[in-house]
C-alpha positions in Angstrom: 0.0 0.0 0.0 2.4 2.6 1.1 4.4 1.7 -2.7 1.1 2.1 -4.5 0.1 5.1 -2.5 3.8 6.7 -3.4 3.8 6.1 -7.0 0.9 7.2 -7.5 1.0 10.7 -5.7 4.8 11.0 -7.7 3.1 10.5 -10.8 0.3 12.6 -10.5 2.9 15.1 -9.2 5.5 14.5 -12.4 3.0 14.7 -15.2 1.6 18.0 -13.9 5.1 19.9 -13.5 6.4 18.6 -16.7 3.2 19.6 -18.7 3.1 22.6 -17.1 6.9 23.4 -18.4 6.0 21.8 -22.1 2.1 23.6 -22.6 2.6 26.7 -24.6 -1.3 27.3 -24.3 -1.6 28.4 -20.6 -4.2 25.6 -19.8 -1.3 24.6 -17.4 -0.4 27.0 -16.2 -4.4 28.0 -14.6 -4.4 24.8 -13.4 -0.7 23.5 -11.8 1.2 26.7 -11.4 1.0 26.6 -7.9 3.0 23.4 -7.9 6.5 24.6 -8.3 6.4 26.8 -4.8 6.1 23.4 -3.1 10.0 22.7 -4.4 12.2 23.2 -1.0 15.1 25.2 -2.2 12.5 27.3 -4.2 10.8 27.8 -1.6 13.6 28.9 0.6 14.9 31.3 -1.6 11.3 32.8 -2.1 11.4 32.8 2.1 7.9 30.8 1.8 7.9 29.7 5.5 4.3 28.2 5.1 5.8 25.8 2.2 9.4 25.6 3.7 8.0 24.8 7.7 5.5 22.6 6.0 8.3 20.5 4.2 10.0 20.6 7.2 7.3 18.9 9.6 6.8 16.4 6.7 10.4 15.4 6.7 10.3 14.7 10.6 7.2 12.7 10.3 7.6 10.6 7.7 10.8 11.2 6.1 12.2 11.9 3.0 9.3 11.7 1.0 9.7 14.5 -0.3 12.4 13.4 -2.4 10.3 10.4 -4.2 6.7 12.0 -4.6 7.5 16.0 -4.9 10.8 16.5 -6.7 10.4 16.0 -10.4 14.3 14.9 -10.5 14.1 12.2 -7.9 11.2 11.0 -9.5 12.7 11.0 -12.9 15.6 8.8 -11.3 13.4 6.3 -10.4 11.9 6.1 -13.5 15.3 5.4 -14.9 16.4 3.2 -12.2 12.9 0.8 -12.5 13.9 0.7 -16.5 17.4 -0.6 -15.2 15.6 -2.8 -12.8 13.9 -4.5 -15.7 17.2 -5.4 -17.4 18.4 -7.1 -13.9 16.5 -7.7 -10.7 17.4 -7.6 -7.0 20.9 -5.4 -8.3 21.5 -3.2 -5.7 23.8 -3.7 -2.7 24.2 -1.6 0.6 26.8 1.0 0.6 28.3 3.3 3.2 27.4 7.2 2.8 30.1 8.8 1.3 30.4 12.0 3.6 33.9 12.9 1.9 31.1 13.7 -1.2 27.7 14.6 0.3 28.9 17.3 2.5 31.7 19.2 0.6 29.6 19.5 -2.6 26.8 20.7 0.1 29.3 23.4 1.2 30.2 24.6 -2.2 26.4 24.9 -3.0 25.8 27.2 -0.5 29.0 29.1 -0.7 28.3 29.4 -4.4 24.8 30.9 -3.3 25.8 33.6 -1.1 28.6 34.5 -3.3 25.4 34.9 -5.8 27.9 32.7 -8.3 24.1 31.6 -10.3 25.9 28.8 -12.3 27.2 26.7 -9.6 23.9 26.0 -7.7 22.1 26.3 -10.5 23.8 23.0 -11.8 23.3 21.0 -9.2 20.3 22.6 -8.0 17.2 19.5 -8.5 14.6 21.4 -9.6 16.6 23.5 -12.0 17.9 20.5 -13.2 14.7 18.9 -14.4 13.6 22.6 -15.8 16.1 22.7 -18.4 15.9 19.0 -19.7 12.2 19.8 -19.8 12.7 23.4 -21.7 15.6 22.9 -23.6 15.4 18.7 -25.1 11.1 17.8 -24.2 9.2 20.9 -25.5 11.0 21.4 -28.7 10.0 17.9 -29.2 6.3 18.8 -27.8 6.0 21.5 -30.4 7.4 20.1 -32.8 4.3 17.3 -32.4 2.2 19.9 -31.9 3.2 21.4 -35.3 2.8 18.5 -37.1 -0.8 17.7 -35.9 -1.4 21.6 -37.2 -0.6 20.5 -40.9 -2.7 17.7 -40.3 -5.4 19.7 -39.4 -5.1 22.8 -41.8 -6.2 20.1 -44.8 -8.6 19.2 -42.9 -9.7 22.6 -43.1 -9.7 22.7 -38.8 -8.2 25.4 -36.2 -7.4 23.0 -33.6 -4.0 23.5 -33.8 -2.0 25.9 -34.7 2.1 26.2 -35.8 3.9 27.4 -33.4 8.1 28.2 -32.8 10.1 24.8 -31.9 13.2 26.6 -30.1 14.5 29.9 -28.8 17.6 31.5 -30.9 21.3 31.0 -28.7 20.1 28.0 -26.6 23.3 25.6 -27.7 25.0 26.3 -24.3 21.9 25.4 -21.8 20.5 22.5 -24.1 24.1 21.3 -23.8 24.3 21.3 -19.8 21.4 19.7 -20.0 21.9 16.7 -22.0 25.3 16.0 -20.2 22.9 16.6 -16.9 20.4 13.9 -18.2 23.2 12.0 -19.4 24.5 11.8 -16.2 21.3 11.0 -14.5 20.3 8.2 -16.8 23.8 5.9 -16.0 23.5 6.7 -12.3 20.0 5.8 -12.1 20.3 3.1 -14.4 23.4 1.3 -12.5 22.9 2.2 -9.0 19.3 3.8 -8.5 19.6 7.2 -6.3 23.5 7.9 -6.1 22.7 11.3 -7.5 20.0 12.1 -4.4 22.9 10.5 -1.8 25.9 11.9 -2.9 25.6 15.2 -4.9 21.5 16.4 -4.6 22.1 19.9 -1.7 18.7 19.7 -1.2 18.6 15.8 -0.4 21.3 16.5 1.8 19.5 18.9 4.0 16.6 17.1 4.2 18.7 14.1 5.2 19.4 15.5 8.4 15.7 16.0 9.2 15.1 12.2 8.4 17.5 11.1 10.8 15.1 11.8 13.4 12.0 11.1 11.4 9.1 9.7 13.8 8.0 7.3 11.4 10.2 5.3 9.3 11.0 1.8 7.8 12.7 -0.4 10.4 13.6 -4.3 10.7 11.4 -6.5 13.4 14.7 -8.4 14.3 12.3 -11.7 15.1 11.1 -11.9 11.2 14.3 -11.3 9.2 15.9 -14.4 7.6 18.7 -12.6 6.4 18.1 -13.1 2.7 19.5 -10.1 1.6 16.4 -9.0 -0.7 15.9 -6.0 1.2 19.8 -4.4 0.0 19.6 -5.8 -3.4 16.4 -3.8 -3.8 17.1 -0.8 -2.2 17.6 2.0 -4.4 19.3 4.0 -2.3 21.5 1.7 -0.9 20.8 2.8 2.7 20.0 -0.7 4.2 22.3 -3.4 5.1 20.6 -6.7 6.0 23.6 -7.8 8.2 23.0 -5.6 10.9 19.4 -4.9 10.9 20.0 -1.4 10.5 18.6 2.0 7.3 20.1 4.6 6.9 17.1 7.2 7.7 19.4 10.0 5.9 19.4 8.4 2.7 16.2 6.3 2.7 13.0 8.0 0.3 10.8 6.0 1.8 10.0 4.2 -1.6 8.6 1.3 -0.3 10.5 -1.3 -2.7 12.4 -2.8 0.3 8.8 -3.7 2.0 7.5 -5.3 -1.0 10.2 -7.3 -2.0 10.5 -8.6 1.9 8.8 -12.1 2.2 8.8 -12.7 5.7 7.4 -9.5 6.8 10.6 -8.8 8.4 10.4 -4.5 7.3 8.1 -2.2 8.5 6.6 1.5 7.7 5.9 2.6 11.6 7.2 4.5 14.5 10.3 4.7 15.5 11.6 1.7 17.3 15.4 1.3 17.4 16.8 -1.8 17.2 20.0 -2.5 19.9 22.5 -3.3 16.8 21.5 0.5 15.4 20.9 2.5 18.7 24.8 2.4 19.7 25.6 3.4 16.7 23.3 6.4 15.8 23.8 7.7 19.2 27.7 7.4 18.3 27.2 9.9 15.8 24.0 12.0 17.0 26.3 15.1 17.9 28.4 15.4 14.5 24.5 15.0 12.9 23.4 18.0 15.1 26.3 19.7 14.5 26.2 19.4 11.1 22.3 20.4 10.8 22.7 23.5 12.8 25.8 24.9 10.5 23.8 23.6 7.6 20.7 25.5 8.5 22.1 28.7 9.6 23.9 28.7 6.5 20.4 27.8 4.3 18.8 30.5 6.5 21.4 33.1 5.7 21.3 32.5 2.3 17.3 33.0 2.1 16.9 36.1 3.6 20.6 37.9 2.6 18.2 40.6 1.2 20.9 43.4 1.1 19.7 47.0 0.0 20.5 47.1 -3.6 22.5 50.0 -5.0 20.2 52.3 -6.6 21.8 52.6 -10.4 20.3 54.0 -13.8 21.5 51.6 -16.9 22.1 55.9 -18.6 21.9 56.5 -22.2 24.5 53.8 -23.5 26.9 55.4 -25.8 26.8 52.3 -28.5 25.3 54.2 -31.7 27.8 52.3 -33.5 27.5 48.9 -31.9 25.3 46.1 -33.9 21.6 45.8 -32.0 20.6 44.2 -29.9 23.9 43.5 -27.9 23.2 45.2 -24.8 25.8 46.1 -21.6 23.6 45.7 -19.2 21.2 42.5 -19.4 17.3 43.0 -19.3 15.7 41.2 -16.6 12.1 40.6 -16.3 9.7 42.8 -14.4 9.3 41.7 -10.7 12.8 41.6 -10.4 13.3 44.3 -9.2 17.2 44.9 -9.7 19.5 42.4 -11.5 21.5 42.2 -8.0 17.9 40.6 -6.7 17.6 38.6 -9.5 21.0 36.8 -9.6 20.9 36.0 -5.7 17.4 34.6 -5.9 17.1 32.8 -9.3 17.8 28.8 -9.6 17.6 28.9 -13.4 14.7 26.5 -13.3 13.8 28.1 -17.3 10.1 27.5 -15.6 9.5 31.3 -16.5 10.8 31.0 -20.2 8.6 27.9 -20.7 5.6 29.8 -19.6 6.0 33.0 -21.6 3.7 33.4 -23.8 5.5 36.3 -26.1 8.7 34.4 -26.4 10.8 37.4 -25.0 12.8 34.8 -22.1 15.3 32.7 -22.8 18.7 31.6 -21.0 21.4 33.9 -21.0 24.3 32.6 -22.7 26.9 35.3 -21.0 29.5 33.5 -18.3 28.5 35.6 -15.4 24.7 34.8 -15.7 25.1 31.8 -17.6 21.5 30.0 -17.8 19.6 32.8 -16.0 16.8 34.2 -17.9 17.0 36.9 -20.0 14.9 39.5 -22.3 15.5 39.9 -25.8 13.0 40.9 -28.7 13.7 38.8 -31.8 10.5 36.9 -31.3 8.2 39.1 -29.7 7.8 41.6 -26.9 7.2 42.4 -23.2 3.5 43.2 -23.7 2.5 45.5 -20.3 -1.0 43.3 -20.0 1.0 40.2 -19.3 2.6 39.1 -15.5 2.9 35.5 -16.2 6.4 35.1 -15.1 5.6 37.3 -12.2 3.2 34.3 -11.2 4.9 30.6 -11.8 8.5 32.3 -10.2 9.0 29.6 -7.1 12.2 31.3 -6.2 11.1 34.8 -5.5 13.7 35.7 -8.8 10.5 37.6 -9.9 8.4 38.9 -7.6 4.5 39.0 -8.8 3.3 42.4 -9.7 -0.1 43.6 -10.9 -0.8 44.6 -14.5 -1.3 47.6 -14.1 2.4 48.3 -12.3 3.8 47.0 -15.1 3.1 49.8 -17.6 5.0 52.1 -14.4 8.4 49.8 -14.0 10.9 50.6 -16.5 13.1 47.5 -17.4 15.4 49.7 -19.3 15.1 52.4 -21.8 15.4 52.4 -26.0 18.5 53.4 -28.2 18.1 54.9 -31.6 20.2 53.6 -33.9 20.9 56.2 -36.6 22.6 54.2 -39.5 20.2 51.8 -39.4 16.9 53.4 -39.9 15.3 52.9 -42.6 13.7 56.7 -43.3 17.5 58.0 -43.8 18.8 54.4 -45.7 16.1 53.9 -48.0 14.7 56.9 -48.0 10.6 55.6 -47.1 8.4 57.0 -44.4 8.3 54.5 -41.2 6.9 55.7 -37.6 6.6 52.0 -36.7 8.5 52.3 -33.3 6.3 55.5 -32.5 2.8 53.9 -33.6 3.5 50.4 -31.3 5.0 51.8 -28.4 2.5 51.4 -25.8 3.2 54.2 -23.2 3.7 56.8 -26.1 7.4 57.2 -25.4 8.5 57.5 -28.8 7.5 60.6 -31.2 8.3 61.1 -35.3 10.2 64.1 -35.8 12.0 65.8 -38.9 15.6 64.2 -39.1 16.4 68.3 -40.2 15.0 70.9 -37.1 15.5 73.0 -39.9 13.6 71.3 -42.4 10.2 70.1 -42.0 10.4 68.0 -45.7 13.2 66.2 -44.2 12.9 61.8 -43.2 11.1 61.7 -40.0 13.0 60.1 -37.4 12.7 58.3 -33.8 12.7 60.6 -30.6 12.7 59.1 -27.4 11.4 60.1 -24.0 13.5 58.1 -22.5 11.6 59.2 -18.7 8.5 57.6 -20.3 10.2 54.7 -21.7 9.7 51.2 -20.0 11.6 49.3 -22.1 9.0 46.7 -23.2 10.9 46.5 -26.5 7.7 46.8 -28.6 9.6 49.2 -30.6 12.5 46.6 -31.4 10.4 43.8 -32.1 8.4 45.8 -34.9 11.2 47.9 -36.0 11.8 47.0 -39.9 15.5 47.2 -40.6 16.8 44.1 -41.3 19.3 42.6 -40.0 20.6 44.7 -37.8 17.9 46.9 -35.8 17.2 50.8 -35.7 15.9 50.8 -32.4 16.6 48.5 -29.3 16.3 48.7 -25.5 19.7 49.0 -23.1 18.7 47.3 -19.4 18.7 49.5 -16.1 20.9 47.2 -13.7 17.7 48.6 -10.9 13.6 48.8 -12.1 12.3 51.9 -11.5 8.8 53.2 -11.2 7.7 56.0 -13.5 
C-alpha cells in the first residue's frame, strides 16, 4: 500500500510539473502553477515559511518523502532506475554514505549561493535541473508534435491546432548542460538507483538531516528477518544493510521497494523503534549529525533572507550608436525583479519562466556571469504591459509577482536609436513604426532636419516615459541589424 500510495501521488505530481513546463497554451499554467512553490530550495529562496515549515514537519514525520513524490528529478531517477531494474532484478547492494562527497559539494552549493555565483547552484540545483531537460530537449520535441498535428489539421480545413516556434535563438550552451545533466542521470540511475540524491543532490542532503530523526520510518522486526539479503539488493538507495538490521534514515526516500520485496514480513513503515544493533551506533554519531544540521541551517537561513539594499543605479543613455543591436551592456531582466542584484541572488535557473512565456521574450542567457539565468530579448516578440505570467509561476522569488497595471510604471530599461540603421535615412521611405506600437507613447516622429520640415522623419525618445517593453525593437523594420533596441537598467524603477 504505502508503494502504490507513493507512486501514485509522484506520478500525478511528475505529469503535472512537466506539462506545465512543455504547454505553450496556458491551460497549465491555470491549473498546476502553484505546484513549483512546493519545491524546497524554491521555496527557501522565495522565504515561503508556510511551504518551507511545511516540508520541514513532513520530513520529521515521515521522512524523505519528499524526495520520491514531490521533486520532479528524484522522480525522474526512479523512473530510470525501474527501467534498469527491468534489465536485472534484485541489483542493488548496501553502501556506506560517502560524507567525503555529500557534504563538501553541500558546502560549495551554499558558498556558491551567497557569493550569488548563479551557475554553480544552478547546476546542481534538483529542480533546476529537471527545468532545463524539460525546456531545452522535451518541449522542442512537444512542439514540434504539436506542429505537425497543425498540418494535419489545416487540410482538414480545422483550427485546432496551430504552428507554433520549436526553439529559442542562442540555446546551444543550456541544451548542452542539460543533456550531459540527463546523461548523467540516466547511467547513475540506471546502475545504481539514487547515487545522484545520496551523494551530490544539496537539497537531499539537508533534508537528510531531518530524516535522521524522522518519527515514522522503515525499520527491521529483528524476530522476522531471515537474512536473505532482498531488502539491499532492492534498495535504491542503498541505505540498508541486511547484516546488521539497520537504514540509513538520511538516505532512505521512503519508496517502499524494500517492503515489498520482503517475504517474511521482516520491514516495517511505523514508529520509531530502534533496534540494539543500530541504537549504539546512531547515538555514536548524534552530535556530529546536530552539528552538522545546525551549521547547515544557519547557512540555508542566511542565504534566504541575505536581502541586502541594492544600490540604486540608472543603466544611462549607453553610448553604442555604433555597436550592432541588440547587444546590450547591461542584461534586461524581467519585471518583478526588481534589480539584476535581486535577481541573480534569488534565481535557480529552473527556465520555468521562459517555458511559460507566452511572447517568447525569455530565454537563457548565454553570457558566463549569468550563464542560464533568464534573459529579455526581442527577436520573437515583446514584453506586452498586460501580461505578469512570469511574475506568477517564479517559485524562487527571482521575480516577484506584480499587478498589471504596475507594469506599464516599472521601467526595465530604456530604448537606443540607432541612426545608421533606420530605414527613413537608408532607403529613404516614411516608417513611424517604433512610435505607432510603443504602448506608453514614449516614442514621437520628428523631422531628421530641425530646420527642415520635408526632411525623413525620425525616432525621438522620452527616454523618462520609456519602460523598455521592447515593442519598438520587435516591430522595427530594418533588417538585419535593428534601428531601435532597449539597453537594461541594472535597478527597475517606477515611472
Amino acid at each position: 500500500m504505502l508503494r502504490t500510495i507513493r507512486i501514485t501521488l509522484a506520478t500525478v505530481m511528475l505529469v503535472c510539473i512537466t506539462w506545465l513546463f512543455l504547454d505553450f497554451t496556458g491551460t497549465a499554467y491555470e491549473w498546476f502553477s502553484w505546484m513549483p512553490k512546493l519545491q524546497f530550495l524554491e521555496a527557501v529562496l522565495a522565504v515561503n515559511l508556510v511551504v518551507v515549515i511545511g516540508l520541514v514537519i513532513l520530513t520529521i514525520v515521515f521522512g524523505r518523502i519528499y524526495c520520491s513524490v514531490i521533486c520532479p528529478l528524484g522522480i525522474m531517477q526512479d523512473i530510470f532506475g525501474w527501467l534498469g531494474k527491468k534489465r536485472k532484478k534484485n541489483r542493488y547492494t548496501y553502501s556506506k554514505e560517502v560524507k567525503w562527497l555529500r557534504y563538501p559539494v553541500l558546502v560549495v552549493f551554499i558558498i556558491a549561493l551567497l557569493a550569488g555565483i548563479g551557475t554553480i547552484f544552478q547546476v546542481l540545483a534538483p529542480y533546476s535541473a529537471f527545468g532545463r531537460i524539460a525546456t531545452t530537449l522535451l518541449q522542442p520535441l512537444w512542439k514540434m508534435g504539436n506542429n505537425v498535428l497543425a498540418t494535419i489539421a489545416e487540410r482538414a480545413d480545422s483550427y485546432a491546432f496551430y504552428h507554433v516556434e520549436t526553439g529559442l535563438p542562442n540555446t546551444g550552451v543550456v541544451t548542452a548542460i542539460a543533456i550531459v545533466t540527463l546523461i548523467a542521470l540516466v547511467v547513475l540511475a540506471w546502475r545504481n538507483g539514487r547515487t545522484y540524491c545520496n551523494t551530490i543532490c544539496p537539497v537531499g542532503t539537508v533534508l537528510g538531516f531531518l530524516s535522521r530523526y524522522s518519527f515514522i520510518r522503515i525499520q527491521f522486526d529483528e524476530s522476522k528477518c531471515r537474512n536473505c539479503s532482498m531488502c539491499s539488493k532492492n534498495c535504491k538507495a542503498a541505505c540498508i544493510d541486511y547484516k546488521t538490521h539497520s537504514v540509513d534514515n538520511s538516505r532512505c526516500v521512503v519508496c517502499g521497494d524494500c517492503i515489498e520485496s520482503c517475504k517474511f514480513g521482516a520491514l516495517e513503515y511505523s514508529f520509531s523503534r530502534p533496534s540494539r544493533q543500530s541504537r549504539d551506533s546512531r547515538q555514536s554519531s548524534i552530535d556530529e549529525s546536530k552539528r552538522s544540521f545546525l551549521v547547515t541551517t544557519a547557512l540555508l537561513t542566511t542565504a534566504a533572507m541575505a536581502q541586502q539594499k541594492d544600490k540604486v543605479m540608472d543603466g544611462g543613455l549607453a553610448e553604442i550608436e555604433d555597436k550592432v543591436a541588440p547587444e546590450r551592456q547591461t542584461l534586461l531582466t524581467p519585471p518583478g525583479s526588481k534589480s539584476m542584484k535581486n535577481f541573480a541572488q534569488h534565481c535557480t535557473g529552473c527556465q520555468l519562466c521562459v517555458s511559460e512565456c507566452p511572447n517568447q521574450v525569455l530565454r537563457p542567457s548565454t553570457d558566463l556571469l549569468h550563464l542560464m539565468m533568464p534573459t529579455m530579448s526581442y527577436e520573437l516578440g515583446y514584453c506586452r504591459p498586460e501580461c505578469n505570467r512570469c511574475s506568477e509561476v517564479c517559485p524562487a522569488g527571482a521575480i516577484l509577482p506584480i499587478q498589471k497595471e504596475d507594469k506599464s510604471s516599472t521601467q526595465l530599461g530604456h530604448a537606443v536609436w540607432i541612426k545608421k540603421n533606420c530605414v527613413p535615412l537608408t532607403d529613404g521611405v516614411d516608417c513611424g513604426n517604433c512610435a505607432q506600437h510603443c504602448p506608453v507613447g514614449a516614442i514621437e516622429m520628428v523631422p531628421s532636419n530641425p530646420d527642415d520640415e520635408e526632411s525623413p522623419y525620425v525616432p525621438a525618445i522620452n527616454e523618462a516615459r520609456c519602460i523598455g517593453c521592447g515593442a519598438c525593437e520587435y516591430l522595427c523594420p530594418a533588417r538585419p541589424f535593428s534601428a531601435i533596441y532597449v539597453e537594461g537598467h541594472e535597478v527597475h524603477k517606477e515611472i
